[in-house]
N, C-alpha and C positions, 0 to 999 in steps of 0.2 A: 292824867298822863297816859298816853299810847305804852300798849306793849311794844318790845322790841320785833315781833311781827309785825304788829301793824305798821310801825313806823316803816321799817322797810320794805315791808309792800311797797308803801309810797313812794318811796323812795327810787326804786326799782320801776315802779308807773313813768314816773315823771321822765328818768333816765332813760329809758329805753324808746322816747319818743322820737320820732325820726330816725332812729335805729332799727335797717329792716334785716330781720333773719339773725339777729346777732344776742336774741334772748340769752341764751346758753352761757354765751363770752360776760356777758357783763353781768349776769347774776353770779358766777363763778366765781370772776373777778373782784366783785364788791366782799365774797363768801371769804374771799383768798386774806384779802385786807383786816376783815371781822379774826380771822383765825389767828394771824402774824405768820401766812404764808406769802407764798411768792407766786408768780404765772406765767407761764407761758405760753404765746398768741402763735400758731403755726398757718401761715398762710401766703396769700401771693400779695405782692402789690395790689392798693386800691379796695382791699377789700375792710377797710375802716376798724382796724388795729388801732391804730394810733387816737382815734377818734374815739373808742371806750374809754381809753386813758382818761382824756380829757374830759370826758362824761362824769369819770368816778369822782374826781377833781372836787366835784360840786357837794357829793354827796357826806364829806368832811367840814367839820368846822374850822374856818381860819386854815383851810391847808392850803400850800403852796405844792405847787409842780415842778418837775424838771424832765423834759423830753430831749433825746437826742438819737439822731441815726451813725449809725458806727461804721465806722471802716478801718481798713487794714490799715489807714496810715495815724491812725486819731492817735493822741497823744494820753496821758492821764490829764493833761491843764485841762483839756478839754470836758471833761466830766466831774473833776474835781477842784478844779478850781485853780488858776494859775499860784503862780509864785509869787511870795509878798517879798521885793526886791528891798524893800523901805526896813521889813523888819531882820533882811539876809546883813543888811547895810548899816541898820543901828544897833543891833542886838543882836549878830551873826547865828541866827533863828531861822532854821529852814521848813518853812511856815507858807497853809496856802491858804489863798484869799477864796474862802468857801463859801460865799453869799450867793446864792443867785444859784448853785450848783448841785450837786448831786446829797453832798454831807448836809444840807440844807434843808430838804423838801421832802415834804411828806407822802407825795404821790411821784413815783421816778417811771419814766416810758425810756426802755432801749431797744432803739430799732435796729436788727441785721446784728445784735448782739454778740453772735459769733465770728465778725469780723473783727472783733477786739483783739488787740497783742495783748501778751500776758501779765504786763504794767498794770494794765485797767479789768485783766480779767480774776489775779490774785486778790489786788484792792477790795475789787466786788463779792469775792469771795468771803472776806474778811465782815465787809459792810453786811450782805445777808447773815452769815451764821452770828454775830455778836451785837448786831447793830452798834457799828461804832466802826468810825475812820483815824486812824491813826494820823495824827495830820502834825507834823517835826517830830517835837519830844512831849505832845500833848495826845489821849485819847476823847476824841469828841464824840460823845456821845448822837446819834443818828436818831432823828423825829420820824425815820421811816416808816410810814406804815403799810403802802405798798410798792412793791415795785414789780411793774410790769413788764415783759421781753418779749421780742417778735422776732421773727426771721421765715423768713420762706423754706427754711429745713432744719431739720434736728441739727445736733452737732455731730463732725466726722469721729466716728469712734476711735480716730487716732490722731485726734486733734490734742490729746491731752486734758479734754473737757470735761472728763467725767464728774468731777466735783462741785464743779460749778451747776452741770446740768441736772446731778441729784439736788440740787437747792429749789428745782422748780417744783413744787409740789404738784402744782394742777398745770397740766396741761392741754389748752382747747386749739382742735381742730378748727380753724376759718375760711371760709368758704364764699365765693360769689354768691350771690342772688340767685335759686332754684326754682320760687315760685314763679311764676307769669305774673299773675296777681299782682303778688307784692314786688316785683322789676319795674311795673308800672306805674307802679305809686312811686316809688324811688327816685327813675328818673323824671317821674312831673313834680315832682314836691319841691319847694325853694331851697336854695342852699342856706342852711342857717348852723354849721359848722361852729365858728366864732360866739352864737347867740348863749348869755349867760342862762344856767337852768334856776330859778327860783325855788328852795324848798320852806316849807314852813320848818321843818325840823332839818338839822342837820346832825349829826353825828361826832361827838363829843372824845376826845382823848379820854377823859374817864371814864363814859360808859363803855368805850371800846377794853378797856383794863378790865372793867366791872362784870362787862359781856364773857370774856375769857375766862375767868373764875369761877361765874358760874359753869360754864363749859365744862372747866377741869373737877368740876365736884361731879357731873354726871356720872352714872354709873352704867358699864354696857351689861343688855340683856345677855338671856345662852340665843338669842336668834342671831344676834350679832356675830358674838365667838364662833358658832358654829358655821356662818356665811364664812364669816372671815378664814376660819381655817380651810374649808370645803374649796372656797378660791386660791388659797396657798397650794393645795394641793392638788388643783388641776391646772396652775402652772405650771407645778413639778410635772405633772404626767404630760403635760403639753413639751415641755422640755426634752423630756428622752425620747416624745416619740419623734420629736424634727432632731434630736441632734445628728450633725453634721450635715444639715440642710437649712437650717435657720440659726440664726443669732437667739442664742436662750435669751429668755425675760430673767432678768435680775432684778427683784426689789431687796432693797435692800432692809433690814430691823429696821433702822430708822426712816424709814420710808411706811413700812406699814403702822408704825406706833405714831406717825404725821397722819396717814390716811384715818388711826380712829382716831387722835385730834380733831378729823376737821367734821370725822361723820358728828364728834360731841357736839361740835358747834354750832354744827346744823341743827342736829335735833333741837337744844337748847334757844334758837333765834326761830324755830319753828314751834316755839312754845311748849315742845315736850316735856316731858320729866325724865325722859328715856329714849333712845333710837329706837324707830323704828326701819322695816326692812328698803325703805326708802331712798334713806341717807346712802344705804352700801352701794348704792348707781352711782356714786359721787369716785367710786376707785376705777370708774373706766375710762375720766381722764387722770387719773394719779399712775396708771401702770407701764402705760407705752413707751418706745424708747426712741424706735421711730417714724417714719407714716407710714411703711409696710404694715405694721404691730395695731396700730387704731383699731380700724374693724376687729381682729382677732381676739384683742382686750375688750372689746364693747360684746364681743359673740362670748368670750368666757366668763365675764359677768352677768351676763342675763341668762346663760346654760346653767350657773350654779346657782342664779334665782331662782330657776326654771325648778330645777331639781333639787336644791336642798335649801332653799330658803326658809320656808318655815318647819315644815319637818323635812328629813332629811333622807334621801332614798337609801342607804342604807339601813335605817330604821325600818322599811317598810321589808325591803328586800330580807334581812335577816328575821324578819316574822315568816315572810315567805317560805325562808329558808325552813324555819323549824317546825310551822307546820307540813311541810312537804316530808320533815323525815320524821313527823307524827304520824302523819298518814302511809308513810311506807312499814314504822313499827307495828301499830294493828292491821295491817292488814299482812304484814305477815304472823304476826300472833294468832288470828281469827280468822286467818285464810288459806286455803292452800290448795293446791291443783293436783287430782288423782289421774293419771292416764291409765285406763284400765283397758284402751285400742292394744290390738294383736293384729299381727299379718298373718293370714290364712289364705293357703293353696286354694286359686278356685279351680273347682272340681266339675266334671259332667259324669254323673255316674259316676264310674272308679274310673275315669281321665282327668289327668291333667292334660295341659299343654303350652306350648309358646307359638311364635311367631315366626316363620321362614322370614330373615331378610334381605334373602334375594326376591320373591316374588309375593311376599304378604300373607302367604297361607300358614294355617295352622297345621302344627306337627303335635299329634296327643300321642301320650305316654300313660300305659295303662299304670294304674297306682301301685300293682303289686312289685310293678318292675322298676319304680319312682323307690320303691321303700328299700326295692334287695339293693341299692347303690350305694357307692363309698368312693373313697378317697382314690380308691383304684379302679382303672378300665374298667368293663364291663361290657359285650356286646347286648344289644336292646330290638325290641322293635319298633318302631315311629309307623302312627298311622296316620291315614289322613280319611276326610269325612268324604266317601262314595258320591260324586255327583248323581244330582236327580232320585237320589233314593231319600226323600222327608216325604211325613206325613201325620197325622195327628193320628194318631195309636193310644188306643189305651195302653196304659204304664205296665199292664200284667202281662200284657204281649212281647215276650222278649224273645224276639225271635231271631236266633241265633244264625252267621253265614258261615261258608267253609271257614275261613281264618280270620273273617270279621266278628264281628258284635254292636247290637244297636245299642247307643246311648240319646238320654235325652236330657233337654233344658229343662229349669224351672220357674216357668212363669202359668200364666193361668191356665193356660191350653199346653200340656206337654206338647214339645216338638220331637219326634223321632229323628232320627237321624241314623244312617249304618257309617261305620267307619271299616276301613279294609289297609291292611299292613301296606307302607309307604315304601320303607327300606329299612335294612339292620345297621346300625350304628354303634362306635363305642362311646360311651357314656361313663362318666362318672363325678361326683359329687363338689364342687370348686369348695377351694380353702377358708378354713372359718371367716376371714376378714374379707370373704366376697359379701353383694348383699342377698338378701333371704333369697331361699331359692333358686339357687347359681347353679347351673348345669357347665361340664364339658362337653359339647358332642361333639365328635369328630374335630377336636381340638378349636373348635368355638366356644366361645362364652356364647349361653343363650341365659334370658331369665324368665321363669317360670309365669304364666300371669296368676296374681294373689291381689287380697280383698282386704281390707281393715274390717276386720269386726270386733265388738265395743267403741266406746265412748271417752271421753275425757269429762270429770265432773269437781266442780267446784264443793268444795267444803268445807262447810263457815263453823263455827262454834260460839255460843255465847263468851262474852268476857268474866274473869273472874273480878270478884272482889276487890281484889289487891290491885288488878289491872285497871277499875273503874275508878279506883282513886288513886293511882298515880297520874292516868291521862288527862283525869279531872282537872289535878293540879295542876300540868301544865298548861290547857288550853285558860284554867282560869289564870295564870300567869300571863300568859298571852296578851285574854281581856282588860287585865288591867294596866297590861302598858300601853295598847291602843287606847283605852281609856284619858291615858293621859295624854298624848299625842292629840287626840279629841277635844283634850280643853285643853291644851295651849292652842290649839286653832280657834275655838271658839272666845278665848281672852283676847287674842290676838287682833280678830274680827272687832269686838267691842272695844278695843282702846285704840285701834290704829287704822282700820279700814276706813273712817270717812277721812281723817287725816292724811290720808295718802292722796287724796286727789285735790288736797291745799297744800301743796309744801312749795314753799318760796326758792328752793335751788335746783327741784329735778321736775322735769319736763310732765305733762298728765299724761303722757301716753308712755313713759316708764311705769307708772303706776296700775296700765292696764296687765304687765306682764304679772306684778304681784297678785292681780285678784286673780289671773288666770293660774296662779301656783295655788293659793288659793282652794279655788275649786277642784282644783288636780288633786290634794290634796285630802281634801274630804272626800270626793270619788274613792278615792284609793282606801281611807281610810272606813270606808261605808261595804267595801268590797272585801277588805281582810277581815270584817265581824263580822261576816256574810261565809266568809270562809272557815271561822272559825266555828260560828254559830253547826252549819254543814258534816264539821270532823265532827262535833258532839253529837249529833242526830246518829251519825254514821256507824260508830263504836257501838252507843248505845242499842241504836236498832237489829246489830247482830245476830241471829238464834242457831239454831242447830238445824242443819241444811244440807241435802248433797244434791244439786242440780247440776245436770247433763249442761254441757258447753256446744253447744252447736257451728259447728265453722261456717 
């Protein structure tokens, strides 16, 4: 006997022949029916909604169908079944004649669904949640196993739908023909619509009971829980950052306790013994409300594949976190900065001087006359340097003018220089909260020109004892939760990485986003032991040190 994989692979092979572009819809579909959900097909005319239907049809033993397209004027006879006039007449029994009908059939197709009055949209209400039609004063129990709905648009949010329209669990986007390719096969291929599908196996009312049971004993992983809530919560944060620009996404409890229903089911008809990250692609059509939302639900389930699928970026981030303020406690422990730089008057001889800022020239102030100044006036003398009088002079040549005096620089070659009195000036000392070296003259601020001398030096110390087994502890706390994040990735790898690219309901190029989390993952995870390995080196290598910082 075939596993329940195998068989529907085949099942799925066979189905899906002549059906181009509509993999998605009718693996879903058939999924929908396995779980004892419901579906619904969003798309335009012509693009073979109705035609899955009748596809799934086959894939049941002994079922019978019931298709219809709805409109505003359709009655409830019409769905359910007219009036038995014979039993209103002999036994005044208000009783419908449900053969052939809706209460009847195990496969139900309603087209344009939301043109239903409320007659038939209540009834249906009743039929999805209890299976069972109320039919007079009798409850008949409903063979439904699936029922499929189409419409070329959501429902109007103020249509009073809402209840009806949380019953669809899954719903697929449908769409024309996109390939080139495959349009050309399509439209040369025969029309074989009507043509019955043959399967060797069909699919059993018991096993479909059998199937579900085991379903419900699955048990979910923490990759699961943690997808699942990680997406709970970037709807929420997707919600406040649109509101009152966007319609919030609402799921509702019982919409997500349906979503891991169907992820169990999957796993379980995927041969698992457990979900993996695979099945969770299955909530990007369970979340949308309506075809604005598609894309946006399809981008925020693969963003939180992306990033917290199997480990979780806050996991990584809050190691981040802790070693960042590891690294900022030793190194202020074991570290610290001396600035031992001073501002110093530069001097020529006993001159200071500044800067005229009318014409650039320097104005020197002999030191003795720099030192007798205060907070009060003070007339001065201001010199300036003698044009054409430099020359290389020895230093012990100091040869005095009438009211001048030579000063020199100090570099290799003194340079002479004479200076001769400029003009008298009052001067006196600006307020301590000027900066260094503030002169008044003649009611200017001028500032003096001064030099940095010394350094700024770093100064490390060894760690102590106590300090080398505390930070011990923490980076080895570190290691061994990366440690485990490291083998749930490498578990993960061995029980479910080739499985992912055989699963029977989610497409193999979803399966690439997971390997690509994946390796994100171990990257990430290869780079915080890299970091942490680093702090350890860093602490430890310490010693006692005082080096100059150089700008």
């Amino acid at each position: 006997m075939s596993s329940p994989k195998e068989k529907l692979a085949l099942i799925l092979k066979r189905l899906s022949a002549g059906l181009y572009e509509k993999d998605e819809a009718l693996r879903l579909s058939l999924l929908a029916g396995l779980a004892g959900e419901n579906v619904f097909l969003l798309g335009p005319p012509g693009t073979a909604k109705s035609l899955i239907c009748r596809r799934l049809k086959y894939a049941f033993e002994n079922a019978s169908s019931f298709e219809y397209l709805l409109n505003q004027f359709s009655t409830p006879d019409e769905i359910f079944g007219p009036l038995s006039i014979q039993k209103l007449k002999d036994e005044g029994k208000y009783e419908r004649l449900t053969e052939g009908f809706l209460p009847c059939a195990d496969i139900v197709f309603l087209d344009e669904i939301w043109k239903a009055g409320s007659a038939i949209s209540n009834s249906l209400l009743t039929a999805i949640n209890e299976k069972i039609f109320k039919n007079g004063t009798t409850h008949q129990k409903l063979p439904l196993t699936l029922l499929v709905s189409a419409s070329n648009e959501a429902p109007d949010k103020d249509a009073g739908l809402d209840a009806l329209w949380d019953r669809f669990l899954i719903r697929i986007p449908v769409a024309n023909i996109q390939n080139n390719d495959i349009f050309k096969k399509m439209i040369d291929a025969p029309r074989d619509d009507s043509k019955e599908i043959n399967l060797p196996e069909k699919i059993t009312k018991t096993e479909i009971q059998y199937w579900q049971k085991c379903a419900n004993s699955i048990r979910l992983n923490n990759y699961i829980f943690n997808f699942l809530i990680r997406l709970k919560e970037n709807i929420s944060k997707r919600n406040n950052e649109t509101a009152g620009t966007k319609k919030p996404l609402y799921i509702s409890d019982r919409r997500w306790r349906k979503i891991t229903r169907l992820i169990k089911t999957a796993a379980f008809l995927n041969g698992k013994k457990e979900p993996s990250l695979a099945e969770c692609f299955l909530a990007e059509r369970c979340l949308w409300g309506n075809s604005e939302e598609i894309a946006e639900t399809e981008a925020l389930v693969r963003q939180t594949m992306l990033e917290d699928g199997l480990i979780a970026r806050n996991d990584l981030q809050n190691i981040r976190r802790e070693l960042y303020a590891l690294k900022q406690e030793t190194a202020a422990a074991l570290s610290r900065i001396s600035d031992e730089r001073k501002t110093v008057l530069r001097t020529i001889n006993n001159c200071c001087f500044f800067y005229d800022a009318s014409n650039g020239e320097r104005c020197f102030i002999h030191t003795s006359d720099y030192n007798g100044l205060s907070l009060r006036e003070k007339n001065i003398t201001l010199y300036k340097q003698m044009p054409g009088k430099t020359g290389y002079l020895n230093r012990a040549r100091h040869q005095l003018y009438k009211n001048g005096f030579s000063a020199f620089t100090h570099n290799e070659d003194d340079i002479e220089f004479f200076l001769v009195p400029k003009c008298t000036v009052t001067a006196k000392k600006a307020n301590a909260d000027a900066p260094f070296f503030s002169l008044i003259v003649d009611g200017i601020a001028v500032l003096l020109e001064t030099y940095i001398e010394g350094a700024q030096y770093r100064i490390t110390r060894r760690p102590t004892g106590q300090e080398l087994a505390q930070w011990d502890a923490k980076t080895k706390a570190q290691e061994e939760f990366v440690q485990l994040l490291e083998t749930d990735v490498r578990s993960y790898i061995k029980n479910f990485a080739n499985a992912e690219h055989d699963n029977l309901w989610i497409a193999r190029e979803k399966s690439g986003i997971i390997t690509t989390h994946i390796t994100n993952a171990k990257n990430e995870i290869g780079k915080i032991k890299l970091e942490i390995l680093e702090m350890c080196a860093y602490y430890r290598a310490v010693t006692d040190e005082k080096v100059p910082i150089y700008q």
